[in-house]
C-alpha positions in Angstrom: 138.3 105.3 86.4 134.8 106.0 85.0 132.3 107.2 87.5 128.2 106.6 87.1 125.3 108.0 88.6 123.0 105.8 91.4 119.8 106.2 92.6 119.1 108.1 95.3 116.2 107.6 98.1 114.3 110.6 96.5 114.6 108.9 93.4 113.3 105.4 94.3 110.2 107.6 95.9 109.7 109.4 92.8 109.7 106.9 90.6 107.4 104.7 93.1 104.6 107.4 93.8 104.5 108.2 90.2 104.2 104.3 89.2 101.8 104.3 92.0 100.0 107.0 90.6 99.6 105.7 87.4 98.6 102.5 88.5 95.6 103.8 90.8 94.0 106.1 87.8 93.7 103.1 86.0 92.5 101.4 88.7 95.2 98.3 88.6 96.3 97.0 91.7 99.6 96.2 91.7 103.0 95.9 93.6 105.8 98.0 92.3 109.5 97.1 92.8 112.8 99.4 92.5 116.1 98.0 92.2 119.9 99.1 91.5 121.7 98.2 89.3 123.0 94.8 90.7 119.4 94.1 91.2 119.3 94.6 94.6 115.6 95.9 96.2 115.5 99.3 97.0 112.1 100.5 97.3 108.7 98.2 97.3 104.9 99.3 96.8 101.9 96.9 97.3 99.0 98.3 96.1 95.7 97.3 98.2 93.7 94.4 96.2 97.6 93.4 94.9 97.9 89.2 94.3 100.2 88.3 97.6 102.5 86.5 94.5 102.8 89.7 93.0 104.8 90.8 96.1 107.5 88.1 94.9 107.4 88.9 91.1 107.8 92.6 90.5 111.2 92.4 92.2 112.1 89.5 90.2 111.4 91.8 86.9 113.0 94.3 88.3 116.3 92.5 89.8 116.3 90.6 86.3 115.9 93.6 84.1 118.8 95.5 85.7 121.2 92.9 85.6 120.1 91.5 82.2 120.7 95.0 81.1 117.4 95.4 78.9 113.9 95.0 79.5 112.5 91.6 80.6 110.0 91.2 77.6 113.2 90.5 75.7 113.5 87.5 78.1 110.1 86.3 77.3 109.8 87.0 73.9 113.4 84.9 73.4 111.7 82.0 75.2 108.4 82.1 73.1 110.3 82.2 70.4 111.6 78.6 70.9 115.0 79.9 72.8 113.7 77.1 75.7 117.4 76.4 77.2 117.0 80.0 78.5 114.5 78.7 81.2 117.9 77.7 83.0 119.3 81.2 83.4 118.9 82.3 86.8 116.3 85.0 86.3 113.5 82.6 86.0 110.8 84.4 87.7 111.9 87.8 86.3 111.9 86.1 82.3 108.1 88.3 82.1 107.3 91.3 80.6 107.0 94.3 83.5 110.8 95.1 84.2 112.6 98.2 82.9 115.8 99.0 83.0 116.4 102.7 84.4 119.5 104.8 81.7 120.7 107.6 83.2 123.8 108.9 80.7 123.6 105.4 78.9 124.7 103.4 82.0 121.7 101.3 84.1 121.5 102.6 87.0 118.7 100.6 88.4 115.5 99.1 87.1 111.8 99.2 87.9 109.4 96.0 87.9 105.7 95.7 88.3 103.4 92.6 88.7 99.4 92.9 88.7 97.9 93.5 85.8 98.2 92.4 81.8 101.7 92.3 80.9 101.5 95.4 78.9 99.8 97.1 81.5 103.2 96.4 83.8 105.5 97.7 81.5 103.5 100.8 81.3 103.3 101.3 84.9 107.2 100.9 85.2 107.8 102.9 82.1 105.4 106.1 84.2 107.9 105.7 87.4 110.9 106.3 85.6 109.4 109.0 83.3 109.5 111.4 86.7 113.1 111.1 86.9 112.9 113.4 83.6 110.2 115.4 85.3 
């Protein structure tokens, strides 16, 4: 039996108030999703200013990027680059850049997905949440 590590409730606030953090010294407003690893919402943050639809994307990025296994600019750049029968996989909203998967000892254990701001500028945010699991 192999055994893997999950994220705790301490971790989804850590990675969220260091996502958050990020995001409010650049002034973005945002909404910031955690997931497990079956994709499954742990912990949400909607930043004041936020887009209401960015309330239903970031946990799409993240519930696509955990399951998917990789990060979700993958997904997008496969379908820019003319891989268009990939619009039917069932991660259609999460198919944007802004979802990371979180490795802990090689194995996903979760993922983190932001919505606001340039595409980029999601990624980054995500990518500063799980950084303080290393903290």
């Amino acid at each position: 039996m192999q055994q893997k590590s999950v994220l705790t409730h301490d971790d989804v606030q850590a990675i969220l108030s260091a996502a958050r953090a990020h995001a409010q010294a650049h002034g973005w407003a945002v909404t910031i999703a955690v997931a497990d690893d079956g994709g499954h919402l742990l912990g949400l943050v909607r930043l004041d200013g936020a887009a209401p639809l960015s309330s239903h994307i970031a946990p799409a990025k993240a519930h696509a990027a955990a399951v998917g296994r990789r990060e979700t600019k993958g997904f997008e750049d496969m379908i820019n680059g003319g891989r268009t029968a990939f619009l039917s996989a069932p991660l259609v909203q999460g198919m944007l850049e802004g979802g990371v998967p979180i490795v802990v000892s090689g194995q996903v254990v979760g993922a983190v997905g932001v919505s606001g701001v340039k595409s980029n500028e999601d990624a980054e945010i995500a990518s500063s949440g799980i950084a303080a699991l290393n903290a």
